[in-house]
N, CA, C and O atoms as a Tripos MOL2 file, in Angstrom:
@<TRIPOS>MOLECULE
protein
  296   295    74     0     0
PROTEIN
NO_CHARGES

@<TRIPOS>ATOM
      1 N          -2.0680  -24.4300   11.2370 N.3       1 UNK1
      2 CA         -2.1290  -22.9820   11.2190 C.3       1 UNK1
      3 C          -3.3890  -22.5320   10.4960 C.2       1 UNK1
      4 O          -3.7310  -22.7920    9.3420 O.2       1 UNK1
      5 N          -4.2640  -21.4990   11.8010 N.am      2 UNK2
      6 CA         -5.1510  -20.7190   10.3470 C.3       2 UNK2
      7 C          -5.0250  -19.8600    9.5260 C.2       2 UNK2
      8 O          -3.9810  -19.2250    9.6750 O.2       2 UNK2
      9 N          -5.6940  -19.5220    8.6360 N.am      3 UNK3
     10 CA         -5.0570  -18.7980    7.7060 C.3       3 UNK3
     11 C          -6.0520  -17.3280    8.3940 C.2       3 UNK3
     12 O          -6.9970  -17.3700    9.1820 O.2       3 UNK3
     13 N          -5.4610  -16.2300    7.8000 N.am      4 UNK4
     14 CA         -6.0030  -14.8260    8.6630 C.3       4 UNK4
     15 C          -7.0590  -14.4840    7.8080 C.2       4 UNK4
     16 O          -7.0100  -14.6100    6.5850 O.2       4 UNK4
     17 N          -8.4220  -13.8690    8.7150 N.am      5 UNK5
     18 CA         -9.5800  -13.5650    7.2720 C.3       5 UNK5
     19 C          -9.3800  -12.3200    7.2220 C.2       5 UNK5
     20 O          -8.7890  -11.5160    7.9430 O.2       5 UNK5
     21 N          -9.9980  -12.2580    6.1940 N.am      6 UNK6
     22 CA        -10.0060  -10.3880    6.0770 C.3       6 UNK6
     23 C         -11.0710   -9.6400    6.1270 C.2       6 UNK6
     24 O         -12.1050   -9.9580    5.5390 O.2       6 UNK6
     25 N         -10.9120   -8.2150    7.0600 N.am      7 UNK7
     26 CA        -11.8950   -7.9690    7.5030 C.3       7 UNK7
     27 C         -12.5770   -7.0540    6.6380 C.2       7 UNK7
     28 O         -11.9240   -6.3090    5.9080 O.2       7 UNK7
     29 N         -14.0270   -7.0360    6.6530 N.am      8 UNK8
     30 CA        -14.7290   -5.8610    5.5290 C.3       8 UNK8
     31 C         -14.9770   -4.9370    6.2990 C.2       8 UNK8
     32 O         -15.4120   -4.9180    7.4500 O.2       8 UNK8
     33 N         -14.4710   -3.6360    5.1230 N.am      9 UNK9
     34 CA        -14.3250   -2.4140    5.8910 C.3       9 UNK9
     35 C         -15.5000   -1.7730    5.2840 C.2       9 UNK9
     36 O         -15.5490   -1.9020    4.0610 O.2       9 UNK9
     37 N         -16.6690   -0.9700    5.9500 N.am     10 UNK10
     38 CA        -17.5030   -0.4560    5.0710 C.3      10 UNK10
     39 C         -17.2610    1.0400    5.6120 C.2      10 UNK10
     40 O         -16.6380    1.2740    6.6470 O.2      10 UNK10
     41 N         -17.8990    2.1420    4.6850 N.am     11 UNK11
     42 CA        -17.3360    3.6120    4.2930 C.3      11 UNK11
     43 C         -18.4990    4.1490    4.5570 C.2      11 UNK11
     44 O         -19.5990    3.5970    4.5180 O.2      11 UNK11
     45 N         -18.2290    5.3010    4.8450 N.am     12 UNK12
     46 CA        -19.6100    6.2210    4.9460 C.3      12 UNK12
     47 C         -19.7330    6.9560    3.4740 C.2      12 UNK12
     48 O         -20.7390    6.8980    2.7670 O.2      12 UNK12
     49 N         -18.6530    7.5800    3.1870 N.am     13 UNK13
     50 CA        -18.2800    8.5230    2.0140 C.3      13 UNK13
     51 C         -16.7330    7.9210    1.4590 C.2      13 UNK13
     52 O         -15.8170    7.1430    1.7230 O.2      13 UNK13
     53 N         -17.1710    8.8140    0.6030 N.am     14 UNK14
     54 CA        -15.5640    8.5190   -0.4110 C.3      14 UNK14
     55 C         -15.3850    9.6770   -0.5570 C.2      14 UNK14
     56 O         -16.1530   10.6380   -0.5120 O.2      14 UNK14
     57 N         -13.4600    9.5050   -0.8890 N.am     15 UNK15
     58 CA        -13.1620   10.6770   -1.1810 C.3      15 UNK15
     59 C         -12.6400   10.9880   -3.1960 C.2      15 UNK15
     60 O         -12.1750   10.3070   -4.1100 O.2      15 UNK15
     61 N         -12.8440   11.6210   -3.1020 N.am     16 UNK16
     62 CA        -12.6810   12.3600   -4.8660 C.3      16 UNK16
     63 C         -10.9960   11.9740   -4.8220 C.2      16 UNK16
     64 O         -10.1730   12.4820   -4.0610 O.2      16 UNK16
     65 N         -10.6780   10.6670   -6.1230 N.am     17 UNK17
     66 CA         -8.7610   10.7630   -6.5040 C.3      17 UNK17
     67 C          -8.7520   11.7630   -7.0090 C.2      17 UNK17
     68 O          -7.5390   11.8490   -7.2050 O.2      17 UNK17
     69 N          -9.3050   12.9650   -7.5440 N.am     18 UNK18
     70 CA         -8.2840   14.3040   -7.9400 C.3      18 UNK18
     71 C          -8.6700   15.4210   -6.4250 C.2      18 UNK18
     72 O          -7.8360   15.8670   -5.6370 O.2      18 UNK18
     73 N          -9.4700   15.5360   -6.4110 N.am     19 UNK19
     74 CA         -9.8060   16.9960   -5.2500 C.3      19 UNK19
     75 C          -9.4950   16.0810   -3.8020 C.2      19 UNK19
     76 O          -8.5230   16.4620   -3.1480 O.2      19 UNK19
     77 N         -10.0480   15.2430   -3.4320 N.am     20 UNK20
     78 CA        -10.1950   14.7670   -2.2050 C.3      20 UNK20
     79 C         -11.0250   14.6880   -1.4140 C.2      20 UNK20
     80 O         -11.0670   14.1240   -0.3210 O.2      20 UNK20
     81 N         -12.1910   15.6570   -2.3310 N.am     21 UNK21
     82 CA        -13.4300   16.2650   -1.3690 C.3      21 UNK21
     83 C         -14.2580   15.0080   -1.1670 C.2      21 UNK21
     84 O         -14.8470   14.4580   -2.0980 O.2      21 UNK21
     85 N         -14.2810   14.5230    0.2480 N.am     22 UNK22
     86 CA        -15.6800   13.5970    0.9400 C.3      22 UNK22
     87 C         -17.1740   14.1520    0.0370 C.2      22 UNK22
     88 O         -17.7860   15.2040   -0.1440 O.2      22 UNK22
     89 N         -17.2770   12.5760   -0.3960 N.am     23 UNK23
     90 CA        -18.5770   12.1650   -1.2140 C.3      23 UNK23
     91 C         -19.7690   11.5510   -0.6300 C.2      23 UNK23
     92 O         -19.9550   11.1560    0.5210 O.2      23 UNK23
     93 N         -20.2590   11.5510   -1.2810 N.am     24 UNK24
     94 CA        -21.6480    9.8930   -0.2440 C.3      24 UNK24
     95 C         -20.9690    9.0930   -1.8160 C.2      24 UNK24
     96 O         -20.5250    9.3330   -2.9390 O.2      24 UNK24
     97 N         -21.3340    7.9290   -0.7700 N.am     25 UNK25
     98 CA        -21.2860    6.7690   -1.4470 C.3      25 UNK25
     99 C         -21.7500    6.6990   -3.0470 C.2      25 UNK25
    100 O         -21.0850    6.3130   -4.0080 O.2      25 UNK25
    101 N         -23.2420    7.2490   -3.0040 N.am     26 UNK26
    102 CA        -24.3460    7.3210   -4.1420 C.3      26 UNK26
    103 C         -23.2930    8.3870   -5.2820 C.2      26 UNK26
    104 O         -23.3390    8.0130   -6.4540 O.2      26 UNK26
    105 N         -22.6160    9.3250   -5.0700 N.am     27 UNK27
    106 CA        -22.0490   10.1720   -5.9130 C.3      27 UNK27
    107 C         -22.0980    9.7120   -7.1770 C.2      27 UNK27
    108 O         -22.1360    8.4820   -7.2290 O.2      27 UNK27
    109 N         -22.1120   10.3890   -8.4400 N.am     28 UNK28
    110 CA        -21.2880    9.8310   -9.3050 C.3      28 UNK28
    111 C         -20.4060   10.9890   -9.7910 C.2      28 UNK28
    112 O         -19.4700   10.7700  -10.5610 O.2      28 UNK28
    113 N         -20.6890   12.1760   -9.3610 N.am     29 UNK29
    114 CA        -19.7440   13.9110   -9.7740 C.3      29 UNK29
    115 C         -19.3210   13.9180   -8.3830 C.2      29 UNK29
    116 O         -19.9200   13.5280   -7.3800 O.2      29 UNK29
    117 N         -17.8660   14.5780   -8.5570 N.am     30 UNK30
    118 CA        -17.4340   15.1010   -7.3840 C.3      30 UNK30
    119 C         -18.0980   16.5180   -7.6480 C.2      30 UNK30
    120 O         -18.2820   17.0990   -8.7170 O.2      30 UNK30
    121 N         -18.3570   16.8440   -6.5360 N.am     31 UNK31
    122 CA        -18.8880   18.1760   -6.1170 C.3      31 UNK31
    123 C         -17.7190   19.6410   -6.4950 C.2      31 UNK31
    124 O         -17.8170   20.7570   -7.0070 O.2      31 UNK31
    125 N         -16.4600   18.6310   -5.7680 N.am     32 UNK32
    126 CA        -15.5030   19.8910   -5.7330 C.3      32 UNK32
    127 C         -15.0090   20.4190   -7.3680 C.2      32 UNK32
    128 O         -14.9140   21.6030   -7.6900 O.2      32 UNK32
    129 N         -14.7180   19.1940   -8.3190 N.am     33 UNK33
    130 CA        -13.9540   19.4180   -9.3230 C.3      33 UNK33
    131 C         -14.7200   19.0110  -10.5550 C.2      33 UNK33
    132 O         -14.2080   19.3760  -11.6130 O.2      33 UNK33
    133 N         -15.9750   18.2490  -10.6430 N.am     34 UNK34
    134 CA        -17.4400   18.0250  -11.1070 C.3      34 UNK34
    135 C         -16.8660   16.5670  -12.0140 C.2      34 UNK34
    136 O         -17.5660   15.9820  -12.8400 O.2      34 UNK34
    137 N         -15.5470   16.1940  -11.6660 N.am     35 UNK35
    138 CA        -15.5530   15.0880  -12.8760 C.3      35 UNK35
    139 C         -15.8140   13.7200  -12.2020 C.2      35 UNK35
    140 O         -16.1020   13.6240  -11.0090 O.2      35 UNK35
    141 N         -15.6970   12.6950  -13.0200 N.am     36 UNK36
    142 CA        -16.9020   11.5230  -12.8660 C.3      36 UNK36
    143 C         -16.0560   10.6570  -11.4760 C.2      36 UNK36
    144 O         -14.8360   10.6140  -11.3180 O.2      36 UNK36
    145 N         -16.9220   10.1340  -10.7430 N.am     37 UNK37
    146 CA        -16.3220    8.9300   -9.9380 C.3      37 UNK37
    147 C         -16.9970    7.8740   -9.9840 C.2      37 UNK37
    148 O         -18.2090    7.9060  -10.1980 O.2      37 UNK37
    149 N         -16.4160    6.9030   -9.8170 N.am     38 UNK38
    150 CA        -16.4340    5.6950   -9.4690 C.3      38 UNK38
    151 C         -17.0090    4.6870   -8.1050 C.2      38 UNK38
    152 O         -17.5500    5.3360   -7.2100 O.2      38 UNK38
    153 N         -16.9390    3.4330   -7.9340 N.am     39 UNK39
    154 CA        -17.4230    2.9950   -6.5940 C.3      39 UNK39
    155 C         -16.0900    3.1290   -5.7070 C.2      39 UNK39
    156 O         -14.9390    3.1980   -6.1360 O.2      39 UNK39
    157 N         -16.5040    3.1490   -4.4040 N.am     40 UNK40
    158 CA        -15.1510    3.1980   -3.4830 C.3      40 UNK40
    159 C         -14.2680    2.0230   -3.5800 C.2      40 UNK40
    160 O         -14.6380    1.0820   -4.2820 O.2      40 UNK40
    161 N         -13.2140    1.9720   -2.9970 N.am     41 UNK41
    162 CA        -12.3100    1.4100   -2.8990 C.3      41 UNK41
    163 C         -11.8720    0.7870   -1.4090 C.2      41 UNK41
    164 O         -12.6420    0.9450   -0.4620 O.2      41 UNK41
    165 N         -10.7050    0.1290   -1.2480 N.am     42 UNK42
    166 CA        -10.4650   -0.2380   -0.0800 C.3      42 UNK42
    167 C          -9.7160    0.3910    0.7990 C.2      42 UNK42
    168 O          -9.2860   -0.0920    1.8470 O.2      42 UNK42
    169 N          -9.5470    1.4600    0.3990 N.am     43 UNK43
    170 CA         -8.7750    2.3710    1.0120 C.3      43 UNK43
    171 C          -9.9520    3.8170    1.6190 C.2      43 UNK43
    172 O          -9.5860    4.6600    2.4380 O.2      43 UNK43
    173 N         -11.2690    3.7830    1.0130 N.am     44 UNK44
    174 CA        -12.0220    4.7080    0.8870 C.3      44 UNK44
    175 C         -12.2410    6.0040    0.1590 C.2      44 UNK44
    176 O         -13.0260    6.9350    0.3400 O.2      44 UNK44
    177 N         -10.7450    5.6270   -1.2370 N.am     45 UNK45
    178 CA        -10.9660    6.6030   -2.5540 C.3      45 UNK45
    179 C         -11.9900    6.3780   -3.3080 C.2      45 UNK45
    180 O         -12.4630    5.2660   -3.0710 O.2      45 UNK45
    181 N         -12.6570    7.0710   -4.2850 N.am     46 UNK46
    182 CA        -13.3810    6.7170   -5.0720 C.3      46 UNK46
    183 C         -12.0030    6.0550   -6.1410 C.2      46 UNK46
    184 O         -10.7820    6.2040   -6.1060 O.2      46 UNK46
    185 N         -13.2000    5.0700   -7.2950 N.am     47 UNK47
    186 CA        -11.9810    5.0270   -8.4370 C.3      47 UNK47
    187 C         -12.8030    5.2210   -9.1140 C.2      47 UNK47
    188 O         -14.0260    5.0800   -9.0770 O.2      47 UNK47
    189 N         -11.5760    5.8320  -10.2930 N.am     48 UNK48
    190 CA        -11.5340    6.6060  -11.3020 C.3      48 UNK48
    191 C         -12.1030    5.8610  -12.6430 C.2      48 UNK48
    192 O         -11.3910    4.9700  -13.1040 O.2      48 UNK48
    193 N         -12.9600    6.0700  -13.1000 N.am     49 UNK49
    194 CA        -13.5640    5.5660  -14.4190 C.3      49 UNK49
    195 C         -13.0000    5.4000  -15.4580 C.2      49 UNK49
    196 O         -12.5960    6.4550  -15.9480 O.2      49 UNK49
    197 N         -12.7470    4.3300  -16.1410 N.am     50 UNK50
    198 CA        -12.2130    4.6910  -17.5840 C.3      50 UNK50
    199 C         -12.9700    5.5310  -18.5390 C.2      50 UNK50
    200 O         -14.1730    5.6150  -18.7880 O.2      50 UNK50
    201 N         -11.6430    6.2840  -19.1230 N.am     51 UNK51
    202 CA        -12.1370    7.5630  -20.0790 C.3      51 UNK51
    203 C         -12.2910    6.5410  -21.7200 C.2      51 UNK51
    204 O         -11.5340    6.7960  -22.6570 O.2      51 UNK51
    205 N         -13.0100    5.7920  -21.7880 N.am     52 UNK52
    206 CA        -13.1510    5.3190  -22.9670 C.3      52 UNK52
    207 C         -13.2120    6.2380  -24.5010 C.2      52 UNK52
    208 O         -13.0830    5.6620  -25.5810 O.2      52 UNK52
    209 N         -13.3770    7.3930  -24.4120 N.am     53 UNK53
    210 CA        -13.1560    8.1090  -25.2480 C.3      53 UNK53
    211 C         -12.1140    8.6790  -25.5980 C.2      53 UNK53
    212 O         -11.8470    8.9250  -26.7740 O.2      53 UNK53
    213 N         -11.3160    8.9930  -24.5220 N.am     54 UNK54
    214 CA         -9.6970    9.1640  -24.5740 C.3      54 UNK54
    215 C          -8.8520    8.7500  -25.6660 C.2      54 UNK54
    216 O          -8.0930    9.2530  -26.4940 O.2      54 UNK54
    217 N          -9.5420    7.0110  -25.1390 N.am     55 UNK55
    218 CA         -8.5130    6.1770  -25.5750 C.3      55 UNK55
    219 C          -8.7140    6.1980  -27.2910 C.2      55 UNK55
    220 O          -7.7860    6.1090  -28.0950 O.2      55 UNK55
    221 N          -9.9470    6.3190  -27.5790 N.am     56 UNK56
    222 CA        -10.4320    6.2520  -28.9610 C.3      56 UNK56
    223 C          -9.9760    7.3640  -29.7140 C.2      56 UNK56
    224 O          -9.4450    7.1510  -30.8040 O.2      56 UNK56
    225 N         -10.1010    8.4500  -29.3150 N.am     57 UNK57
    226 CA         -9.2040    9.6920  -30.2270 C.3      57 UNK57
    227 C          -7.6660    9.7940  -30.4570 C.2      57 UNK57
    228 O          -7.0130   10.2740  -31.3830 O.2      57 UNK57
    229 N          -7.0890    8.7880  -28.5610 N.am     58 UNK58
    230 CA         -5.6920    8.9230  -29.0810 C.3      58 UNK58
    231 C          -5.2620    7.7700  -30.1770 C.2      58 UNK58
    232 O          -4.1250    7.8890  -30.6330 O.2      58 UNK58
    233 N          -5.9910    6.7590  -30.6050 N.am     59 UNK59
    234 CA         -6.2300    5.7180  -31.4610 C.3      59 UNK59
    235 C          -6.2340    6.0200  -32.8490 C.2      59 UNK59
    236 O          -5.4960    5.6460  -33.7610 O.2      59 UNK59
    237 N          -7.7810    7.2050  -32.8010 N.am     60 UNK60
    238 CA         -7.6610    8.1330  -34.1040 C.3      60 UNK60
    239 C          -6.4280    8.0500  -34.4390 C.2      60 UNK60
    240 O          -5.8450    7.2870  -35.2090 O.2      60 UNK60
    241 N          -5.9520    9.2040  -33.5630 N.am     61 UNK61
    242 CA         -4.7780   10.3170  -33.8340 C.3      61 UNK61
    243 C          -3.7700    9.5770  -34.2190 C.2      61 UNK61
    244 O          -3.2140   10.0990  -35.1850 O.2      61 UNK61
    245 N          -3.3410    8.7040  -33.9310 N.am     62 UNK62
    246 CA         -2.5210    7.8920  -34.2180 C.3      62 UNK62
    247 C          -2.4760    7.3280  -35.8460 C.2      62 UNK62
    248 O          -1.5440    7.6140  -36.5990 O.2      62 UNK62
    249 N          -3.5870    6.5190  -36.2340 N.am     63 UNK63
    250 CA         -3.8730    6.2850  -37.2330 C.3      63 UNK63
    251 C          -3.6470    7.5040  -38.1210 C.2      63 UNK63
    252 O          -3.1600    7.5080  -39.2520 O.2      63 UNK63
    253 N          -4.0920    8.5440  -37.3980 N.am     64 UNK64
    254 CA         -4.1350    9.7030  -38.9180 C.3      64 UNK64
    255 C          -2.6610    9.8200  -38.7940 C.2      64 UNK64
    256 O          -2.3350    9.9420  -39.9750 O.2      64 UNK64
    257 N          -1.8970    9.8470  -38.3060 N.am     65 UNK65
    258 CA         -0.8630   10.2890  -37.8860 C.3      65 UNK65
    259 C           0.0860    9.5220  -39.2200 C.2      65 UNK65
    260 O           0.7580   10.0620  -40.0990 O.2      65 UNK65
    261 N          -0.1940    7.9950  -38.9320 N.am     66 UNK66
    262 CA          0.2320    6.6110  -39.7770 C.3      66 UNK66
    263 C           0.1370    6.8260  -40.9880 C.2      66 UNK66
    264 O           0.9140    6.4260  -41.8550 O.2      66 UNK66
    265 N          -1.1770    7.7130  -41.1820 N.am     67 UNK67
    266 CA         -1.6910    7.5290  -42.9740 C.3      67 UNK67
    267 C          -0.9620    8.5110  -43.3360 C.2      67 UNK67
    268 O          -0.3600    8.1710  -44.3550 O.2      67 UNK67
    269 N          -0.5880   10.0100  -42.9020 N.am     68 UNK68
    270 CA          0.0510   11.1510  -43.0710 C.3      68 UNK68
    271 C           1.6110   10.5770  -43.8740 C.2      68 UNK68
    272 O           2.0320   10.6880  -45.0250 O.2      68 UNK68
    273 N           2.1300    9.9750  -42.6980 N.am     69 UNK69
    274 CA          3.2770    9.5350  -42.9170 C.3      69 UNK69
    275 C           3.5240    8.7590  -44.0600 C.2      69 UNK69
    276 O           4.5620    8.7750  -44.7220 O.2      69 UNK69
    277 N           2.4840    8.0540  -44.2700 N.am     70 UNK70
    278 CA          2.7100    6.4980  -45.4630 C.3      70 UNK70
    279 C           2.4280    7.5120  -46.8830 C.2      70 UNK70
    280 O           3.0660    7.3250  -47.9190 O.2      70 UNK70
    281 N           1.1630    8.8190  -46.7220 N.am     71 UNK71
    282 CA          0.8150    9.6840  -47.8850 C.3      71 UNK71
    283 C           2.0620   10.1450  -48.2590 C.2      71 UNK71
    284 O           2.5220    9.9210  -49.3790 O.2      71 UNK71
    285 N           3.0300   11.1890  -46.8410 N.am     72 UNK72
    286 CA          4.1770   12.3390  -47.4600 C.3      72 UNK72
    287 C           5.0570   11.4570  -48.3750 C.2      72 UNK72
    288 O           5.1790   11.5410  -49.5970 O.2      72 UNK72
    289 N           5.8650   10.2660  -47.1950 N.am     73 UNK73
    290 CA          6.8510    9.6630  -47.5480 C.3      73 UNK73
    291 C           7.1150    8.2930  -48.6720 C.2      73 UNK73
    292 O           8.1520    7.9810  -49.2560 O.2      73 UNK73
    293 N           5.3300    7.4400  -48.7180 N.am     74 UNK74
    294 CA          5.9530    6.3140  -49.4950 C.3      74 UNK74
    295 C           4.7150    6.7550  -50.8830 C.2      74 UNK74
    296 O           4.7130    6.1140  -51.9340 O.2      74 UNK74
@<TRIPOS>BOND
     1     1     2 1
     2     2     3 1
     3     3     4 2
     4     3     5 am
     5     5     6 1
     6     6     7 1
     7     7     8 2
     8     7     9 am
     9     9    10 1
    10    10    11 1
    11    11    12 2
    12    11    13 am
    13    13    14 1
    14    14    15 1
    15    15    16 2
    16    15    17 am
    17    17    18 1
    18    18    19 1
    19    19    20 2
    20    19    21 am
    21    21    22 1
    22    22    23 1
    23    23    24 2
    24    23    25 am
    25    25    26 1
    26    26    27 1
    27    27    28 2
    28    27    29 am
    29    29    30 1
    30    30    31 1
    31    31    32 2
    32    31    33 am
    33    33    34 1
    34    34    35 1
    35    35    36 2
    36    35    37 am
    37    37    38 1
    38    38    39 1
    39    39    40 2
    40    39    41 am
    41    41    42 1
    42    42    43 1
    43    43    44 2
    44    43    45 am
    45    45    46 1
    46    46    47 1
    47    47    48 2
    48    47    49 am
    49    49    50 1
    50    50    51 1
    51    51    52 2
    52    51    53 am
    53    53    54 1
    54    54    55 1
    55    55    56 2
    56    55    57 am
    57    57    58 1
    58    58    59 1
    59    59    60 2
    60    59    61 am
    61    61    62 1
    62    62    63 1
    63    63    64 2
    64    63    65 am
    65    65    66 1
    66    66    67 1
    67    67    68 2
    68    67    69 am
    69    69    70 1
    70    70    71 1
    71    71    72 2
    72    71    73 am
    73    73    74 1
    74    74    75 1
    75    75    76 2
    76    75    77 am
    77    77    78 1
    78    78    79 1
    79    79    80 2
    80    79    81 am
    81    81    82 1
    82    82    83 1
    83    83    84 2
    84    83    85 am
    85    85    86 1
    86    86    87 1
    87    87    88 2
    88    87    89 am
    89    89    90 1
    90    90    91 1
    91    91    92 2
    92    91    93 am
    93    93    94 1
    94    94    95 1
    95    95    96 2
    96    95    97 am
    97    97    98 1
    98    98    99 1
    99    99   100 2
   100    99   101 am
   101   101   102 1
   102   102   103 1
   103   103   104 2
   104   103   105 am
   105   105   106 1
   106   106   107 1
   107   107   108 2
   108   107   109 am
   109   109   110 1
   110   110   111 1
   111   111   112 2
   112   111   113 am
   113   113   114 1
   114   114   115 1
   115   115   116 2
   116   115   117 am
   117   117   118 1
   118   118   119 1
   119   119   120 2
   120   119   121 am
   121   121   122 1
   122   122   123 1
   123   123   124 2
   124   123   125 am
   125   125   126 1
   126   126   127 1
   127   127   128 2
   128   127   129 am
   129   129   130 1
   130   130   131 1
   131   131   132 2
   132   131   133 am
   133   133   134 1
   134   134   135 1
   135   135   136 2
   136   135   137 am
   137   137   138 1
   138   138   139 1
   139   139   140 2
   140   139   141 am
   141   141   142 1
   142   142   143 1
   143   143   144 2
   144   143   145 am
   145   145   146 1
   146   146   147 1
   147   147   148 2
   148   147   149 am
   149   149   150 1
   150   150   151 1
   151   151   152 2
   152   151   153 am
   153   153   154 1
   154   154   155 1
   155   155   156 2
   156   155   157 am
   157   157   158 1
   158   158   159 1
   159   159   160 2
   160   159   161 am
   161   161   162 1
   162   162   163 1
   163   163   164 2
   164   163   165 am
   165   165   166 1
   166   166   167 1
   167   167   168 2
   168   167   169 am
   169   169   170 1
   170   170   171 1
   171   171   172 2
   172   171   173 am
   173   173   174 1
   174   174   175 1
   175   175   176 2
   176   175   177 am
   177   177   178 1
   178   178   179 1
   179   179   180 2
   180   179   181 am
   181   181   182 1
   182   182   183 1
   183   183   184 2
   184   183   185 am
   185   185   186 1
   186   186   187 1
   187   187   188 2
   188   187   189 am
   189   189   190 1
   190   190   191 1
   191   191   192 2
   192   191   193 am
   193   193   194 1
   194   194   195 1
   195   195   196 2
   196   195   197 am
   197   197   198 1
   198   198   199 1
   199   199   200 2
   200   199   201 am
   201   201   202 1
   202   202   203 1
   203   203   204 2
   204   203   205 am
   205   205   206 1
   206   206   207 1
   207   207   208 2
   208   207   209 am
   209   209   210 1
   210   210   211 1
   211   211   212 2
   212   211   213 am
   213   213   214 1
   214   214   215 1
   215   215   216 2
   216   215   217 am
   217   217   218 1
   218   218   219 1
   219   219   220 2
   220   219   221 am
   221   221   222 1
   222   222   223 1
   223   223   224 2
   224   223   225 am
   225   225   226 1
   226   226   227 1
   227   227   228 2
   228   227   229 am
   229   229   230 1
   230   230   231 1
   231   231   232 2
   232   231   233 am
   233   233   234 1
   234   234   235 1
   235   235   236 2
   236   235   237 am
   237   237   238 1
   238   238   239 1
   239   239   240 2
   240   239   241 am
   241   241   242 1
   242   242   243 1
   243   243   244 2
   244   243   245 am
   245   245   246 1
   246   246   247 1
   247   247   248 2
   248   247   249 am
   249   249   250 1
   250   250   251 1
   251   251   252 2
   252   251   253 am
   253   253   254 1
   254   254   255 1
   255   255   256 2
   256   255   257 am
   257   257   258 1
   258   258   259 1
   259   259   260 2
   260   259   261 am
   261   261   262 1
   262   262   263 1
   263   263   264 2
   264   263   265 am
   265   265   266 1
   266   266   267 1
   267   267   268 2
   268   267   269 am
   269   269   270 1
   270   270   271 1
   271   271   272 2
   272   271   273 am
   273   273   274 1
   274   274   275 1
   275   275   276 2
   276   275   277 am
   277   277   278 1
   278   278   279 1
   279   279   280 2
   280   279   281 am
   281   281   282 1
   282   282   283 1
   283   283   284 2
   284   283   285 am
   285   285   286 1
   286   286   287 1
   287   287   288 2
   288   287   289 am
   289   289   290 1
   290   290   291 1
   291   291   292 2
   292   291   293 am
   293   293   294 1
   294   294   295 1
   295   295   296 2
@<TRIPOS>SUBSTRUCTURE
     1 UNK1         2 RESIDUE 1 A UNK
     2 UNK2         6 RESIDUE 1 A UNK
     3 UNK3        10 RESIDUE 1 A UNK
     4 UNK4        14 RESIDUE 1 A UNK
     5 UNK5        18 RESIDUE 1 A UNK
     6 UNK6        22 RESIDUE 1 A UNK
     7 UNK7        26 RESIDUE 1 A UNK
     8 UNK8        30 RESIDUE 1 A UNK
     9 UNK9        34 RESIDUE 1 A UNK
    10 UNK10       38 RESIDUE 1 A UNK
    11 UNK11       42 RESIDUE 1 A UNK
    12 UNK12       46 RESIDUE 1 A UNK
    13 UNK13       50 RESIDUE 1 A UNK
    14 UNK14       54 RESIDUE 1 A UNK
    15 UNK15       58 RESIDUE 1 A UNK
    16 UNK16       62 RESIDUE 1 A UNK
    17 UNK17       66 RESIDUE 1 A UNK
    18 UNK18       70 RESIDUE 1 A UNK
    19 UNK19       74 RESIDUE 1 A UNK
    20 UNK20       78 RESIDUE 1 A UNK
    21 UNK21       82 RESIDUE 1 A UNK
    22 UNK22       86 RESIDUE 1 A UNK
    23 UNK23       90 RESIDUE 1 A UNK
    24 UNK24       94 RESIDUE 1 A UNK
    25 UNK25       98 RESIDUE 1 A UNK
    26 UNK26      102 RESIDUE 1 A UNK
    27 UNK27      106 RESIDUE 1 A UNK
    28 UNK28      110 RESIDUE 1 A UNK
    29 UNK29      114 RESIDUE 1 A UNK
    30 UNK30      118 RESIDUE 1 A UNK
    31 UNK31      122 RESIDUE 1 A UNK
    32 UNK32      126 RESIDUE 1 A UNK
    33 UNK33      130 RESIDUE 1 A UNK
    34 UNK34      134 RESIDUE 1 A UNK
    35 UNK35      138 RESIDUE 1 A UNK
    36 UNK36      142 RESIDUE 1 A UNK
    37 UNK37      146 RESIDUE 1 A UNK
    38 UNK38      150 RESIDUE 1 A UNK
    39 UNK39      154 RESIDUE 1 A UNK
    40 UNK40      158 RESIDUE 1 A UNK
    41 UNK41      162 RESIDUE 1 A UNK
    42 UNK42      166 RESIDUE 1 A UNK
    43 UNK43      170 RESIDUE 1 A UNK
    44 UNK44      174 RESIDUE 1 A UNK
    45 UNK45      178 RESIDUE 1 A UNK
    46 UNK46      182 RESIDUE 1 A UNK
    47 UNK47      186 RESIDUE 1 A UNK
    48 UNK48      190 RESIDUE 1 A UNK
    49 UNK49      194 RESIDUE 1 A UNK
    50 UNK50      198 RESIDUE 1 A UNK
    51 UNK51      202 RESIDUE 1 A UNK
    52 UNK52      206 RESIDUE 1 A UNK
    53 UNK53      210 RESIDUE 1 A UNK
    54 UNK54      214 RESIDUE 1 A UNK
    55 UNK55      218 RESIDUE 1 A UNK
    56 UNK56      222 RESIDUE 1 A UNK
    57 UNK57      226 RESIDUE 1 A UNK
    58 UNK58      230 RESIDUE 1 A UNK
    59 UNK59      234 RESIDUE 1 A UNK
    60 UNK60      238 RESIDUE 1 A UNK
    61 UNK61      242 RESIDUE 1 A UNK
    62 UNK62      246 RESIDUE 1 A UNK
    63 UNK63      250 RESIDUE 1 A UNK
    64 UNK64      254 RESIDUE 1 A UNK
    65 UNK65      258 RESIDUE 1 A UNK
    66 UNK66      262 RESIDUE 1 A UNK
    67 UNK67      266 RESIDUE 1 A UNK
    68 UNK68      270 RESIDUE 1 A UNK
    69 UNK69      274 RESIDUE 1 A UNK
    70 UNK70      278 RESIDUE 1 A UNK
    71 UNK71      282 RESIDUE 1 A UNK
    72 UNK72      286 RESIDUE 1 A UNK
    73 UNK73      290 RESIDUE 1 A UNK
    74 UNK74      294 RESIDUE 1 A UNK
């Protein structure tokens, strides 16, 4: 038995995961909703970038959150 290959699909544009709005390839702003994209996908979404800063404030927040608690209570 052979095994099945898989076929490469190439894209003209991508579309924006929050708006939907058709991109060129080159994008890195969606036009419609201005936030960041990514390279396409196999489906022909763009993907979505990690928000590396996100993650770092909710990290903060957390921590302050920790020290608050350890200050009121111990």
């Amino acid at each position: 038995m052979s095994t099945p290959k898989k076929r490469e699909v190439t894209f003209r544009t991508k579309r924006c995961p929050d708006c939907s709005t058709e991109l060129p390839l080159t994008a890195a702003r969606c036009t419609g909703c201005d936030r960041r994209v990514g390279p396409v996908d196999s489906q022909g979404r763009a993907i979505k970038p990690v928000d590396w800063a996100a993650y770092a404030m909710c990290l903060l927040a957390w921590i302050a959150f920790g020290l608050y608690i350890w200050w009121a209570f111990f």
